[in-house]
C-alpha distance (Angstrom), angle and dihedral (degrees) to the residues before:
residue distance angle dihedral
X1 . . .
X2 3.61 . .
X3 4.10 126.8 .
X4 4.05 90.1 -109.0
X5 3.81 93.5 56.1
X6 4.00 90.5 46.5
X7 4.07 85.6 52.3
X8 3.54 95.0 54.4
X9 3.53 127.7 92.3
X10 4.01 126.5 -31.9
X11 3.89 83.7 -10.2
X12 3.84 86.0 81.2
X13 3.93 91.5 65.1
X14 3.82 89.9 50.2
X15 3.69 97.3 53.0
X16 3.97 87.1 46.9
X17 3.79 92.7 49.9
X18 4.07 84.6 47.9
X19 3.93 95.3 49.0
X20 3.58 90.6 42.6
X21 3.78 92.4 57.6
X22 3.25 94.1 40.7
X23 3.27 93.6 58.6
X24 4.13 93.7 45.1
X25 3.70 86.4 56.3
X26 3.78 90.5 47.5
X27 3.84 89.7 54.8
X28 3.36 99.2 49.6
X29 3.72 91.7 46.5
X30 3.71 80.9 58.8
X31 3.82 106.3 49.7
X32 3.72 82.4 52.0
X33 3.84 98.0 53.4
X34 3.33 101.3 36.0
X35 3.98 91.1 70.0
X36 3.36 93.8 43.7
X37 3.81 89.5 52.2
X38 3.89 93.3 52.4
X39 3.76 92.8 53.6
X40 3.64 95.4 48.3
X41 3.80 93.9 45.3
X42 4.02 81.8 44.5
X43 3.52 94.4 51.8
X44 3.93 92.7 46.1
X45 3.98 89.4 56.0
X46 3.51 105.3 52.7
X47 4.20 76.8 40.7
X48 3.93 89.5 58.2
X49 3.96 89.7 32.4
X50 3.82 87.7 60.2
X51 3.81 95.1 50.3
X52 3.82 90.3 47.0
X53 3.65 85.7 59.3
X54 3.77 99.3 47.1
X55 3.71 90.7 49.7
X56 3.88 89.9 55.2
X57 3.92 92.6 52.6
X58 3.76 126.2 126.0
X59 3.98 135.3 22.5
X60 4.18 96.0 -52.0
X61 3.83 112.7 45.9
X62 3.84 103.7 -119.9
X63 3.85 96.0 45.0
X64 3.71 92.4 96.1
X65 3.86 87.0 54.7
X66 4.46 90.5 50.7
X67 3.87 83.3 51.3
X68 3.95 105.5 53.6
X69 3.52 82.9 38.6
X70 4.06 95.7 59.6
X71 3.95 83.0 39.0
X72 3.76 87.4 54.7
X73 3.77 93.3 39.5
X74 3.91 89.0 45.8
X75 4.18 93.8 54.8
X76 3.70 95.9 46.8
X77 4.02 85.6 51.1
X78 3.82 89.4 51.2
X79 3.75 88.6 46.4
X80 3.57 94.1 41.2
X81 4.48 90.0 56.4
X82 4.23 100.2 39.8
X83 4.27 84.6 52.1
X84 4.28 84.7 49.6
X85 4.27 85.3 40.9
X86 3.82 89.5 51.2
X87 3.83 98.2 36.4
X88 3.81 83.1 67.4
X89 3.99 91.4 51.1
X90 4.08 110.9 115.7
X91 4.24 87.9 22.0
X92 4.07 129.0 100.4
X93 3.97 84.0 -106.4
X94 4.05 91.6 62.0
X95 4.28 112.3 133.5
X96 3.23 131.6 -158.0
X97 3.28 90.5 -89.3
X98 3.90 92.7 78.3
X99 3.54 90.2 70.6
X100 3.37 90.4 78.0
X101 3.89 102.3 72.7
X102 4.28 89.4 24.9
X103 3.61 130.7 -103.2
């Protein structure tokens, strides 16, 4: 069907009725994302707000930053040795460690 056929006659009134809805559903789409937006781009201020602060703590500005970073550094290091432990789980090298999580 081509666009001048749908333009013609009672067609007209269908294609208003569709745009209208359309555009119904496309407001109320956006009254219910637009709240949901705001609290999420709330949420992820006070987020960043909260690491701005930690990285300003102590006597020199930028010591707060050095120390979540060794914290940081320090959990991916402990991550980084109980996956190595556990590889070894089920081989001749197994520790005692393995005992933990079985066998």
């Amino acid at each position: 069907m081509q666009i001048d056929q749908l333009l013609q006659g009672a067609n007209i009134y269908v294609l208003l009725g569709v745009c209208c809805a359309g555009l119904c559903v496309i407001g109320l789409v956006l009254a219910i994302v637009a709240p949901l937006l705001d609290i999420v781009t709330g949420v992820l201020g006070m987020v960043l707000d909260l690491a701005s602060t930690l990285f300003s703590v102590g006597p020199i500005p930028g010591c707060g930053c050095a120390l979540v970073l060794a914290v940081i550094a320090g959990v991916l290091t402990v991550g980084a040795l109980v996956t190595s432990i556990l590889s070894t789980c089920g081989t001749a090298q197994a520790t005692n460690f393995c005992s933990l999580f079985g066998r």
